[in-house]
C-alpha positions as CSV (number, residue, x, y, z in Angstrom):
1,X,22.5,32.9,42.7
2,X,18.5,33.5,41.4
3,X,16.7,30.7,40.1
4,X,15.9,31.5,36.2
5,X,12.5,32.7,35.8
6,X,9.9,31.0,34.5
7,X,9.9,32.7,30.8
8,X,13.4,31.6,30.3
9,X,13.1,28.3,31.0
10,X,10.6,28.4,28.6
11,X,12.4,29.3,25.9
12,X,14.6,27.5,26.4
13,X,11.9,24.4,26.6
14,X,10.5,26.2,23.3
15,X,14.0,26.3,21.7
16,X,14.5,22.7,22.5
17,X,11.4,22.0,21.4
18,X,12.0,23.5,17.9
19,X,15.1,21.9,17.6
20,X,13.4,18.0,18.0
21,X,10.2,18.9,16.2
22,X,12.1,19.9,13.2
23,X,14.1,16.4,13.4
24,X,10.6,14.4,13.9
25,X,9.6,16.5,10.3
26,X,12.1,15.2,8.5
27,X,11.7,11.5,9.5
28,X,9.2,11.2,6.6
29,X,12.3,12.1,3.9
30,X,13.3,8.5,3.6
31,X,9.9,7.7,2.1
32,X,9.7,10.5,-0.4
33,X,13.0,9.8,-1.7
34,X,11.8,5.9,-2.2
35,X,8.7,7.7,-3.6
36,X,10.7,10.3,-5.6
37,X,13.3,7.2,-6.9
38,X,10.2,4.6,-7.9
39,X,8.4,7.6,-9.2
40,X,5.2,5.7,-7.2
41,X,3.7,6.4,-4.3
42,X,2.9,2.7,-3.7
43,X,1.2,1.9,-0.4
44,X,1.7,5.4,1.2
45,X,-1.4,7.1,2.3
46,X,-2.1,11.2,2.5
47,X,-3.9,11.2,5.2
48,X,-1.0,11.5,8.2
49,X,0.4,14.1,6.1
50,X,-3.0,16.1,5.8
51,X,-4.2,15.4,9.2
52,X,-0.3,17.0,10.3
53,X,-0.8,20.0,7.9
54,X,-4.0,20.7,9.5
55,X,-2.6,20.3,13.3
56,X,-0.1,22.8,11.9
57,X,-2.2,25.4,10.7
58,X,-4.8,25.3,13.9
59,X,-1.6,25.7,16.3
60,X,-0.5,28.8,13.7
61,X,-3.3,30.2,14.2
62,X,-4.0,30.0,17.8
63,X,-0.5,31.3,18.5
64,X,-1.6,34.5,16.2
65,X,-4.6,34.9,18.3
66,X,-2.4,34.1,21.8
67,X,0.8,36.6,21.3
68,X,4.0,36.4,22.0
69,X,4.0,32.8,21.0
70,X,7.4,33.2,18.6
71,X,8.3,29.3,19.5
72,X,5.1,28.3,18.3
73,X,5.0,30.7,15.0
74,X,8.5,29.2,13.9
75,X,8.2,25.7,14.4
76,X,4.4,26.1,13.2
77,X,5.4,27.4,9.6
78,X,8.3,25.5,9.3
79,X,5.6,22.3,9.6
80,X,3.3,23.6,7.5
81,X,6.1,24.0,4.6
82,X,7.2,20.6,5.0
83,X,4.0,19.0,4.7
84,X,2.5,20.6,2.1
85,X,5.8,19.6,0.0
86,X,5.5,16.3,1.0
87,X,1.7,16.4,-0.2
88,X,2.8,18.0,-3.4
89,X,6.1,15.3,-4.4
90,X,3.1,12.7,-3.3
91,X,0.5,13.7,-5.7
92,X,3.1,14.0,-8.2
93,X,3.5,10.3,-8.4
94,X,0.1,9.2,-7.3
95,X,-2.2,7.6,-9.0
96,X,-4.9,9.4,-10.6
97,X,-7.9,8.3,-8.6
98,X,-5.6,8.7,-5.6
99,X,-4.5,11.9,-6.7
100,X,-8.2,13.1,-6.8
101,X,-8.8,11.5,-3.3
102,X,-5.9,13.8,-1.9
103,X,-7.1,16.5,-3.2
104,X,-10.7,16.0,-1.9
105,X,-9.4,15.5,1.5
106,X,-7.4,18.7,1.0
107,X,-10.3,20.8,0.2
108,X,-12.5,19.6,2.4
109,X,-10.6,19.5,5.5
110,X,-7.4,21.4,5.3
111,X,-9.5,24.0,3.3
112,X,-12.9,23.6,4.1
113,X,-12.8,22.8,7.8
114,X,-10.3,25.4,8.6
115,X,-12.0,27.6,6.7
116,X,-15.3,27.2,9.1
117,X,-13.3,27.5,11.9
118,X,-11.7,30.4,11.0
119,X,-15.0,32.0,10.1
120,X,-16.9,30.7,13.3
121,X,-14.0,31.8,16.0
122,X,-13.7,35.5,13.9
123,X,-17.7,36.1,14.7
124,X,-16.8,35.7,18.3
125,X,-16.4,39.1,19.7
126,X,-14.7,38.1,22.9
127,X,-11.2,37.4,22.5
128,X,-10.1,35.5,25.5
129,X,-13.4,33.4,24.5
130,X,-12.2,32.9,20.9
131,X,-8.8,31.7,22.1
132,X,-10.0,28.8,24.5
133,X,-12.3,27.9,21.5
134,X,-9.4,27.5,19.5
135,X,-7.2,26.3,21.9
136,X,-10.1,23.6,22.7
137,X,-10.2,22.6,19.2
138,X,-6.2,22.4,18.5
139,X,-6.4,20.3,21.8
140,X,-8.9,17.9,20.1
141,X,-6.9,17.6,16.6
142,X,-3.1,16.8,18.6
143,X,-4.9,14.1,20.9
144,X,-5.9,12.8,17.3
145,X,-2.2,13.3,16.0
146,X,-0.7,12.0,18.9
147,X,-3.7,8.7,18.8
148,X,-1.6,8.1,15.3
149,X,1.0,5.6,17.1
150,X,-2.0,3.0,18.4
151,X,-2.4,1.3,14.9
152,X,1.8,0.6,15.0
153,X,1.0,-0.4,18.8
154,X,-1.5,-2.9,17.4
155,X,0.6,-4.5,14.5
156,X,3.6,-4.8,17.0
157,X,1.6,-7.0,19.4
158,X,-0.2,-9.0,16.6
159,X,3.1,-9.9,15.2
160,X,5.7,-9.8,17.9
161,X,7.8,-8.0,15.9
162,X,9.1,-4.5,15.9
163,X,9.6,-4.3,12.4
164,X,7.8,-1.4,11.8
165,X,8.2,0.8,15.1
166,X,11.4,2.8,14.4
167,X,12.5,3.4,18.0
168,X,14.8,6.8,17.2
169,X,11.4,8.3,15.6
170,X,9.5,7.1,19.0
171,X,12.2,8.6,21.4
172,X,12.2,11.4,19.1
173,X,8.6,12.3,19.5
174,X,8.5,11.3,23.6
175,X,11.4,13.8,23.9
176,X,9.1,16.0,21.5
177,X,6.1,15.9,24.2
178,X,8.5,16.9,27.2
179,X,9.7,19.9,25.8
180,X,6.5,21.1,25.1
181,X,4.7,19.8,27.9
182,X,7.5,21.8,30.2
183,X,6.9,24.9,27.6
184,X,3.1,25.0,28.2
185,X,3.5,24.0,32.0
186,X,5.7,27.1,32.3
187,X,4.1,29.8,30.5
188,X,0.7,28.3,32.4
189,X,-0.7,27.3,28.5
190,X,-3.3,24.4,29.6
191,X,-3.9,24.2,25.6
192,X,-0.1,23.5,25.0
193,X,0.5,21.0,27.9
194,X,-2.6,19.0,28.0
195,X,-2.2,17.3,24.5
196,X,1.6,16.9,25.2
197,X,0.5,14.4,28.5
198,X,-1.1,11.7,26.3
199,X,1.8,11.9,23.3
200,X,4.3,11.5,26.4
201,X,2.3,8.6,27.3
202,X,2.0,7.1,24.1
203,X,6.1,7.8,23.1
204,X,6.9,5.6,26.9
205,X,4.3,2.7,25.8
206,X,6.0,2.7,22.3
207,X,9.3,2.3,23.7
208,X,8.7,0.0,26.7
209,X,7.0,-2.2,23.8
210,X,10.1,-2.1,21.6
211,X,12.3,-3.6,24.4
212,X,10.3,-6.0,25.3
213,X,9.5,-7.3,21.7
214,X,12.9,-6.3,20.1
215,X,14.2,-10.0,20.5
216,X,11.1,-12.0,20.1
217,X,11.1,-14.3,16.8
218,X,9.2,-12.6,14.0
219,X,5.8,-14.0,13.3
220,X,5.7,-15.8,10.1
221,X,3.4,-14.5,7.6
222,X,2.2,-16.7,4.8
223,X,4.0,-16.2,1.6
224,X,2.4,-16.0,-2.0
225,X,3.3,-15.8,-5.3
226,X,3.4,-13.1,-7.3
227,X,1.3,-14.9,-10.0
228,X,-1.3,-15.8,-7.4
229,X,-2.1,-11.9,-6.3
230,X,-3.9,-10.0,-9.2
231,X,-3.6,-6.4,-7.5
232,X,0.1,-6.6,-7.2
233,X,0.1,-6.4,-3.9
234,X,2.3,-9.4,-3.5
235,X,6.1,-8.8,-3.4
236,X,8.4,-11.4,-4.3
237,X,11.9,-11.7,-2.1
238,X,14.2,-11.0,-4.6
239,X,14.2,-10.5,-8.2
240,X,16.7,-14.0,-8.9
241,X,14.0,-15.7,-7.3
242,X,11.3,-14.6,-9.4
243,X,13.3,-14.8,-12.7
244,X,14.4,-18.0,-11.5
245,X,10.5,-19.4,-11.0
246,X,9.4,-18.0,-14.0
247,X,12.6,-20.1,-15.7
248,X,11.4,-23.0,-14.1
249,X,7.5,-22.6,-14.7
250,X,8.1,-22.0,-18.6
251,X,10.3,-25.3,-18.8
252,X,7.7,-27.2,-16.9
253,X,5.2,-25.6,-19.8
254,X,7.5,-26.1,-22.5
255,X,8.1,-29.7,-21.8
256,X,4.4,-30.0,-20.9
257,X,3.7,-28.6,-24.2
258,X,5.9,-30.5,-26.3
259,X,4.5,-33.5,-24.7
260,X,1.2,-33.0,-25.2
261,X,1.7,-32.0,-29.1
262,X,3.8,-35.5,-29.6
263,X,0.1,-37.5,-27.8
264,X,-1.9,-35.5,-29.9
265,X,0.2,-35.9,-33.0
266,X,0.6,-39.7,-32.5
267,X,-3.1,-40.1,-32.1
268,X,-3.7,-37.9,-34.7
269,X,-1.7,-40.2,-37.1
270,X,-2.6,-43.3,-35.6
271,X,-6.4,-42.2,-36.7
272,X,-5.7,-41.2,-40.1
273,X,-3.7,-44.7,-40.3
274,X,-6.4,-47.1,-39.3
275,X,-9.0,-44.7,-41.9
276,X,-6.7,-45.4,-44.4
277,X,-6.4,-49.0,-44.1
278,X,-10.0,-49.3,-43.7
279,X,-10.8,-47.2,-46.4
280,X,-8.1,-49.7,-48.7
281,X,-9.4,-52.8,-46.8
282,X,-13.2,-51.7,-48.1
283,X,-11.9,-50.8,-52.0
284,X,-9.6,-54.0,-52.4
285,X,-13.1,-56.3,-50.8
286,X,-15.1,-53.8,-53.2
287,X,-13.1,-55.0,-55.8
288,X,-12.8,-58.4,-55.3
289,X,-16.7,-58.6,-54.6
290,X,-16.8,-57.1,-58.1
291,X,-14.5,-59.2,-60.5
292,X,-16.1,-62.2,-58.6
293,X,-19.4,-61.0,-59.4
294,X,-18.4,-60.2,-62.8
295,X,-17.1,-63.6,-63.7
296,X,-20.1,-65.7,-62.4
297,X,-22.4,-63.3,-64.6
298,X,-20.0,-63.8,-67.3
299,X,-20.1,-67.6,-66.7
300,X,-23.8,-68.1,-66.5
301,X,-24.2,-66.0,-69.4
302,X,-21.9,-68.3,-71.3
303,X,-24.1,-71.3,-69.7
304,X,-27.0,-69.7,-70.9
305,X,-25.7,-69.0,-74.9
306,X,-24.2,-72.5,-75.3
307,X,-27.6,-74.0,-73.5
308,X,-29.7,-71.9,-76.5
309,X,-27.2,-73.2,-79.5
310,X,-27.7,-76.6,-78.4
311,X,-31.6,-76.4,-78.3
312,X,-31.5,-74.9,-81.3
């Protein structure tokens, strides 16, 4: 029995391929139907999406400029529909100064950059000089796709926790590097194998770190109050426990409150207590002062009269 050549073990690598690339696409649904449901985008950023629209359209275009590249034609269109809904549903419920940053980015690189590129490479008049150009280039941009996992990498081994490394999603895109490692290897496409090397790499380091920090304690964060974070970036656990806190802080105000408005009220008639009774002390000595002045003026002047009617 012959061996199966090498194209159709590349197709079948290419079908494969295809197949797992379309299930690493729609890993991101979860997080547009959370965005979709909140109608916020929260703390998503563009950027991944953009950068992976951008990977898509470069491949697209190198396998127009290659030939006979159906595996890459399909899988590339199919990406670039998928991101650029996921960009739309995202600047749908951005905010507005995040909205405007999106669409920046998307002008300037997915528009503007490919734009240049697509210019530059056409004024070559060499074709199989244009292709490794382009091929060069898409091999740049997927080492910077496949680079993408080292900031997860990072936050598992500062926190010993694997939290947020999904390990389907990482197995997911290591298989996604064999296939099309074994694709490019076969049809002798340096530009399609090369890139696939380092996200092969990267997929194995992800999952060796998940088993080895998938039972480690998680590292204990500090915790704030929602009060105590003005940019509402704080998130309480659960909403029982924030109603319940606020419950408690407005008793602790109320009864502080009512406290303080019985001190002040008791001082406050306390004052206007003593000012009375000083003021009725001062009137009844007043008064006294003057009826006992009165009656020694009236006795003298009596003196005085009777003293005259004598002499006289």
């Amino acid at each position: 029995m012959a061996a199966p050549d090498a194209p159709l073990l590349a197709s079948v690598f290419g079908i494969l391929g295809n197949i797992v690339s379309f299930m690493v696409l729609l890993a991101p649904l979860p997080t547009f139907y959370r965005i979709f449901k909140k109608k916020s985008t929260e703390g998503f950023q563009s950027i991944p999406y953009a950068v992976a629209l951008f990977s898509a359209m470069l491949m697209l275009y190198y396998a127009f400029l290659k030939g006979h590249a159906f595996m890459l034609i399909t899988i590339n269109s199919i990406a670039c529909v998928i991101e650029t809904s996921y960009l739309v549903i995202y600047m749908i419920y951005a905010p507005a100064k995040i909205r405007i940053y999106t669409a920046k980015l998307l002008i300037l690189f997915n528009v503007g950059a490919y734009g240049v590129i697509l210019f530059a490479t056409s004024l070559i008049p060499d074709p199989y000089l244009r292709i490794k150009i382009v091929g060069w280039t898409n091999v740049v941009f997927s080492v910077c796709v496949f680079a993408a996992p080292l900031s997860i990498m990072r936050l598992v081994i500062k926190t010993r926790s694997v939290e947020y490394m999904s390990f389907p999603l990482s197995f997911c895109l290591t298989l996604c590097a064999v296939m099309w490692f074994f694709y490019g290897l076969l049809l002798r496409d340096l530009f399609i194998a090369a890139p696939n090397v380092l996200g092969f790499g990267f997929g194995i380091a992800q999952m060796i770190m998940y088993l080895v920090f998938k039972n480690s304690k998680k590292a204990v964060l500090p915790q704030y109050i929602l009060k105590e974070i003005p940019n509402g970036n704080g998130v309480a656990e659960n909403d029982d426990q924030l109603k319940e806190e606020d419950t408690n802080d407005s008793q602790v105000e109320d009864v502080w409150s009512e406290s303080m408005t019985s001190k002040v009220e008791n001082a406050w008639s306390e004052s206007m207590t003593s000012e009375v009774e000083d003021a009725r002390s001062e009137s009844m000595t007043s008064k006294v002062e003057d009826a006992r002045l009165e009656s020694m003026t009236s006795k003298v002047e009596d003196a005085t009269t009777e003293t005259n009617e004598s002499v006289v």
